[in-house]
C-alpha positions in Angstrom: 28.2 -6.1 -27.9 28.6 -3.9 -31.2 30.9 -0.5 -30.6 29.0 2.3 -28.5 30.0 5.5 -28.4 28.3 8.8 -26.4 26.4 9.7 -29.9 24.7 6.5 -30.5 24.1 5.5 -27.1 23.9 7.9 -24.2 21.1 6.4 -21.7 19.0 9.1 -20.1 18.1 8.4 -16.5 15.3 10.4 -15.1 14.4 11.2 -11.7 11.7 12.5 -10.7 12.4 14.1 -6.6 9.8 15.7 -4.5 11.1 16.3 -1.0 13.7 12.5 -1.0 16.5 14.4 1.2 16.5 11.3 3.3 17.2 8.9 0.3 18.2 11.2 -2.4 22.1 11.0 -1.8 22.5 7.2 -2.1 19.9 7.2 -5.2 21.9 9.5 -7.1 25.7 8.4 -5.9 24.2 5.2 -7.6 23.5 6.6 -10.7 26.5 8.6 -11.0 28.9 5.3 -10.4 27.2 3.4 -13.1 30.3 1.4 -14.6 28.7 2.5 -17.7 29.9 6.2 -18.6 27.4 7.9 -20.8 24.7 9.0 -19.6 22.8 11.9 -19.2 21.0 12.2 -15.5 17.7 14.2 -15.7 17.2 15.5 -11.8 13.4 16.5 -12.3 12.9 19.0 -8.3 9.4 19.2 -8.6 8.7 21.7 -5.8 11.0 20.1 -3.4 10.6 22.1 0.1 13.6 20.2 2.2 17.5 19.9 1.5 16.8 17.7 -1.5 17.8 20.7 -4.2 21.1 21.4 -2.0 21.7 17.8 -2.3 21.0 18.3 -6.2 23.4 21.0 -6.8 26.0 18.8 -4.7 26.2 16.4 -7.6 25.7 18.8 -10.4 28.7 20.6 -9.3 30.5 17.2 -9.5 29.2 16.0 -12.5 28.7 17.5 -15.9 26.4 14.5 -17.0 23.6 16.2 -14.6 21.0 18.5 -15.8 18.3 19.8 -13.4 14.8 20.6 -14.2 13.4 22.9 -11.5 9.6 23.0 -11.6 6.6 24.1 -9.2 5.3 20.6 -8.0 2.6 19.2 -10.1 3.3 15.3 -8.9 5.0 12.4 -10.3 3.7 12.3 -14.0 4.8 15.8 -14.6 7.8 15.4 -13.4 8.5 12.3 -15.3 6.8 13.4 -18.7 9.3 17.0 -18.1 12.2 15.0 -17.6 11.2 12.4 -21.0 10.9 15.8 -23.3 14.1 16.7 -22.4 15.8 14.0 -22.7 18.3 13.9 -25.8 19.8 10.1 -25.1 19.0 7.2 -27.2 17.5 5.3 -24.8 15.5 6.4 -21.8 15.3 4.7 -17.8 13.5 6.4 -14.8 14.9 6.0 -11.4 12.5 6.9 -8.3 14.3 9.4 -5.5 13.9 7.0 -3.1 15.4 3.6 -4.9 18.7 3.0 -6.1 20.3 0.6 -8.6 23.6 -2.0 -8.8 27.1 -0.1 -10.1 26.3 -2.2 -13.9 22.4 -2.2 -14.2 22.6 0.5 -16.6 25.6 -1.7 -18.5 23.6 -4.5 -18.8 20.4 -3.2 -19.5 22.1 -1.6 -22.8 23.7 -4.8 -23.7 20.3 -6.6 -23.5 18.2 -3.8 -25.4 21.4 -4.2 -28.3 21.7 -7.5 -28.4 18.4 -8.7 -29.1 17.3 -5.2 -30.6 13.9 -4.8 -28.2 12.2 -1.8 -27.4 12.0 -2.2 -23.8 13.9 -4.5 -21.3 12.6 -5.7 -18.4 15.2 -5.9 -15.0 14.1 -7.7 -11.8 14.1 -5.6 -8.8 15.4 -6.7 -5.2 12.8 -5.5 -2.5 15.2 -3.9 0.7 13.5 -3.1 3.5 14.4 0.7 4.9 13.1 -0.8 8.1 16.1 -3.5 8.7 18.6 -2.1 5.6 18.3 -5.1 4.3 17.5 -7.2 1.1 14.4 -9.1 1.8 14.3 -13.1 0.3 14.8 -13.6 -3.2 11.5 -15.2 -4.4 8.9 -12.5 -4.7 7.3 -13.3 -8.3 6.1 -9.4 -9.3 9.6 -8.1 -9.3 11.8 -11.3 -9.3 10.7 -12.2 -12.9 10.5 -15.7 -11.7 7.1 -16.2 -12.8 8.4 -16.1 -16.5 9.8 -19.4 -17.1 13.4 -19.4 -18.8 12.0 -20.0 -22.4 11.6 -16.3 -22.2 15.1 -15.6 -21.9 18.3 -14.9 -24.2 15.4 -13.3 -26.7 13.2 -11.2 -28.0 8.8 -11.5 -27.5 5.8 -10.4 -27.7 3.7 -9.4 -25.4 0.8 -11.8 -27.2 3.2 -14.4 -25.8 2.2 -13.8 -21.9 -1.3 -12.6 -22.8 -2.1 -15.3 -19.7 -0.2 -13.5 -17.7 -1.2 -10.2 -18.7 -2.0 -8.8 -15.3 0.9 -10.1 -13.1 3.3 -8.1 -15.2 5.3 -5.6 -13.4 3.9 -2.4 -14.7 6.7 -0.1 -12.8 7.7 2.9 -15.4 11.4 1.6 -13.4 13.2 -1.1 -13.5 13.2 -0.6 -17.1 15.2 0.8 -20.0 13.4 1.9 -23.3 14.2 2.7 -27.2 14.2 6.3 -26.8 12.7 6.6 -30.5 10.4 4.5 -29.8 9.2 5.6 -26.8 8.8 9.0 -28.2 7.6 8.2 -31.0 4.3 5.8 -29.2 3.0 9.4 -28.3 2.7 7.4 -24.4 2.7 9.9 -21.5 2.0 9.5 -17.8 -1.5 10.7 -17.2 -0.8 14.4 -15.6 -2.5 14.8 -12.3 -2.9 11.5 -11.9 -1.6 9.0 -9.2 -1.3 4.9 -10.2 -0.3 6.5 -13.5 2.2 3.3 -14.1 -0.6 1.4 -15.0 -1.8 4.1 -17.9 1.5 4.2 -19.2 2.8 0.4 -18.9 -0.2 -1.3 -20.9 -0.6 1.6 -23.7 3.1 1.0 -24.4 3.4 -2.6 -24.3 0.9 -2.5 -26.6 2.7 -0.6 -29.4 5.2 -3.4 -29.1 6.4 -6.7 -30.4 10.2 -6.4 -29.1 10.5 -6.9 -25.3 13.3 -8.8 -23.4 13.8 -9.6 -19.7 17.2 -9.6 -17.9 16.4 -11.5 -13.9 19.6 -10.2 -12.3 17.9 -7.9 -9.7 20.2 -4.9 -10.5 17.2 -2.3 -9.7 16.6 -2.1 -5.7 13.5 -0.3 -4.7 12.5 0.4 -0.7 10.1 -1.0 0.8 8.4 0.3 4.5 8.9 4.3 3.6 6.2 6.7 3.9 6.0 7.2 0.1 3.4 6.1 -2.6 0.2 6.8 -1.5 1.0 7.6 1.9 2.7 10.8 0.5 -0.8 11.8 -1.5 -3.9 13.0 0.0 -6.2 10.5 0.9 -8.8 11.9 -1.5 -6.8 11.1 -4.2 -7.1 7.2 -3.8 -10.2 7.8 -5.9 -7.8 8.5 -8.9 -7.4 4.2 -8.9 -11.1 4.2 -9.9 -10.6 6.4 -13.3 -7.2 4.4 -13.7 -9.5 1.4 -14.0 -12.1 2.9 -16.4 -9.0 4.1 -18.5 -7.3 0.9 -18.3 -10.5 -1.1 -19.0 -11.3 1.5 -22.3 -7.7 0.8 -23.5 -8.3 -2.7 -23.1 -11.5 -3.3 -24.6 -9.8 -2.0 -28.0 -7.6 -5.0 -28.3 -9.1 -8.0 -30.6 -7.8 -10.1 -27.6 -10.5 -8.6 -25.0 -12.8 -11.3 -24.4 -10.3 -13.6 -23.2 -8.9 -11.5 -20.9 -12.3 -9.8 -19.5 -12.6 -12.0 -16.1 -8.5 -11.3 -15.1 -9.0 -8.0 -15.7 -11.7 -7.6 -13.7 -10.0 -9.5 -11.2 -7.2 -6.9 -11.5 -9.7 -4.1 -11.1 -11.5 -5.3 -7.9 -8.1 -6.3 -6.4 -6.3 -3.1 -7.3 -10.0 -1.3 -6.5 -9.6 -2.5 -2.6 -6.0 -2.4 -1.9 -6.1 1.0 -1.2 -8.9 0.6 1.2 -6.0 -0.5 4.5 -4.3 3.1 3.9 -7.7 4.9 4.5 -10.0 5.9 7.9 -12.1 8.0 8.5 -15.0 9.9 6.2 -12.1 9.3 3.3 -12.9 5.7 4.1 -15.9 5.5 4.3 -16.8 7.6 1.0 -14.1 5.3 -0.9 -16.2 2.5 0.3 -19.5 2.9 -0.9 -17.9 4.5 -3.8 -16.4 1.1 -4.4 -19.6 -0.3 -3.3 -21.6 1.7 -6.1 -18.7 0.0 -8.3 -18.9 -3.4 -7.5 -23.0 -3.3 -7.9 -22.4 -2.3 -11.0 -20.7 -5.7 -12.4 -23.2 -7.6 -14.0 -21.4 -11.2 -12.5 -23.3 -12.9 -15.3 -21.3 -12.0 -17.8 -18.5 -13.6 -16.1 -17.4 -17.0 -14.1 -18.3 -16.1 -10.2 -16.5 -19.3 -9.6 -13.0 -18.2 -10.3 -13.4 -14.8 -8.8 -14.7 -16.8 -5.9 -10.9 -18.2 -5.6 -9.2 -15.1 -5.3 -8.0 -14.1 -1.5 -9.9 -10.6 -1.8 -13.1 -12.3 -2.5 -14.6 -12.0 1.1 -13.7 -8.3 1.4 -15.4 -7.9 -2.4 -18.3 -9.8 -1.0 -18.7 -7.4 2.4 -18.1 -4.3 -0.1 -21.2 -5.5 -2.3 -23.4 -6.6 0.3 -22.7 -4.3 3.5 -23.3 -1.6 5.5 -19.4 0.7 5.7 -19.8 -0.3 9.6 -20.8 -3.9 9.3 -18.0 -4.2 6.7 -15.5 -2.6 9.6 -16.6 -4.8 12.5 -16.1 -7.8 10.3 -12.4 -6.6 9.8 -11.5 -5.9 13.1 -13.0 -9.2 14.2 -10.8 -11.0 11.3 -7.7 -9.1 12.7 -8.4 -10.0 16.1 -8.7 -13.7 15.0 -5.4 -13.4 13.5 -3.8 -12.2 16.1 -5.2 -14.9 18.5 -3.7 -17.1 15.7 -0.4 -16.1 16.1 
């Protein structure tokens, strides 16, 4: 690794916090142990109404590599957009409140992004369960990495290179370290008032560049089974995955590469359309559902192969979506789920 110093590469970390008291400590006692020493650590309190901006100040006292950003909250894209303007390092990570990350992930993220002169690394993320404190099984593709076979690694690539896999790619703004010039300089923001804004910002940046690497270690650790994500949001605002879509689908239909990728990008869209759906109940549901409904009449399944999108594992929900009545569609599921039960 060529000579680093604190004026040609200090790492920001941002973190964005909106009310993390119960996870905040261990996410930034993580940061500020990095064996890697210069960074600056961008604590983004965006309207923070529990302990978490005692818990703040705790740590800035301690540590003179902390600057806080105190702002009224205006959610996760403003917080993280606030905390990327400020930032003066030369490259640029983002930490969520509620995650935390292994004593050298910073380290060798750095190393990787030098060494093979990239504009973004990749890191694979262990899933730990809050319920059981513990790390769940190695092998789950998204965040593991394991789905890129290992003639990916010890390099630099293009994203033309997984085109194939376009839509399995982790679009996390975490678990990540970027060229801080580069990043700035792509004009890419998180879409302000916005949720599922990682998806905005992941595919209008990977498409600005040709220099991406990968590092599988698993140094990022991200919670799984807290009442965060959508289940922090209004329910209304599960209808901002449907103007994610339209956005994602205009950005996409600008690359010369479109028409190859049009049928796993709308299996994307329908699949990322009805996840949301087992959050919902009630008349939030129910409007989501014909909403979707309207949506999914609106595919002209013509212009694409029915055939593989009859493969896919959400295909008999799509189906009852397109076809049904919102209360048919909810006797089929609880029917389903008793039948799973019964098989268990």
């Amino acid at each position: 690794m060529v000579s680093v110093t604190r004026e040609t590469h200090t790492v920001s970390v941002i973190v964005p916090i909106y009310n993390a008291e119960k996870f905040l400590d261990k996410c930034l006692h993580s940061i500020v142990t990095q064996s890697y020493p210069y960074l600056e650590i961008i604590c983004v309190n965006d309207g923070s109404t529990d302990e978490s901006s005692v818990i703040i100040e705790k740590y800035r006292k301690r540590d003179s590599r902390i600057v806080v950003i105190n702002q009224e909250n205006k959610g996760l894209s403003a917080a993280r957009n606030a905390g990327t303007d400020k930032a003066s390092g030369n490259y640029i990570t983002y930490v969520d409140a509620d995650d935390f990350i292994e004593v050298n992930m910073i380290e060798v993220m750095l190393k990787n992004i030098i060494t093979y002169d990239t504009d973004i690394v990749f890191e694979a993320v262990w899933p730990y369960d809050d319920l059981t404190k513990t790390r769940l099984p190695k092998e789950v593709p998204y965040l593991t990495l394991s789905w890129i076979d290992s003639t990916f690694d010890n390099r630099a690539f293009s994203y033309t290179e997984l085109i194939d896999k376009l839509f399995i790619l982790p679009v996390m703004a975490w678990a990540k370290l970027y060229n801080a010039e580069f990043l700035k300089k792509s004009g890419v923001r998180f879409p302000d008032g916005l949720i599922y804004e990682d998806n905005i910002f992941f595919f209008e940046l990977l498409f600005k560049t040709n220099r991406i690497s990968i590092d599988r270690r698993q140094l990022y650790n991200t919670r799984l089974n807290v009442p965060s994500s959508i289940m922090n949001h209004p329910k209304e605002r599960v209808f901002d995955m449907i103007e994610i879509m339209d956005r994602l689908e205009a950005l996409l239909k600008k690359q010369p590469f479109y028409e190859s990728i049009k049928l796993y990008f709308l299996l994307y869209r329908i699949n990322s359309l009805i996840r949301p759906l087992k959050f919902l109940g009630g008349k939030t549901e129910r409007k989501y559902f014909y909403k979707l409904q309207e949506e999914f009449l609106s595919i002209d399944l013509l212009y694409y192969n029915e055939a593989i999108l009859a493969q896919k594992p959400f295909y008999k929900i799509y189906c009852e979506i397109r076809n049904y009545s919102y209360y048919r569609y909810k006797i089929n599921r609880i029917v389903d789920n008793l039948k799973e039960r019964l098989r268990l």
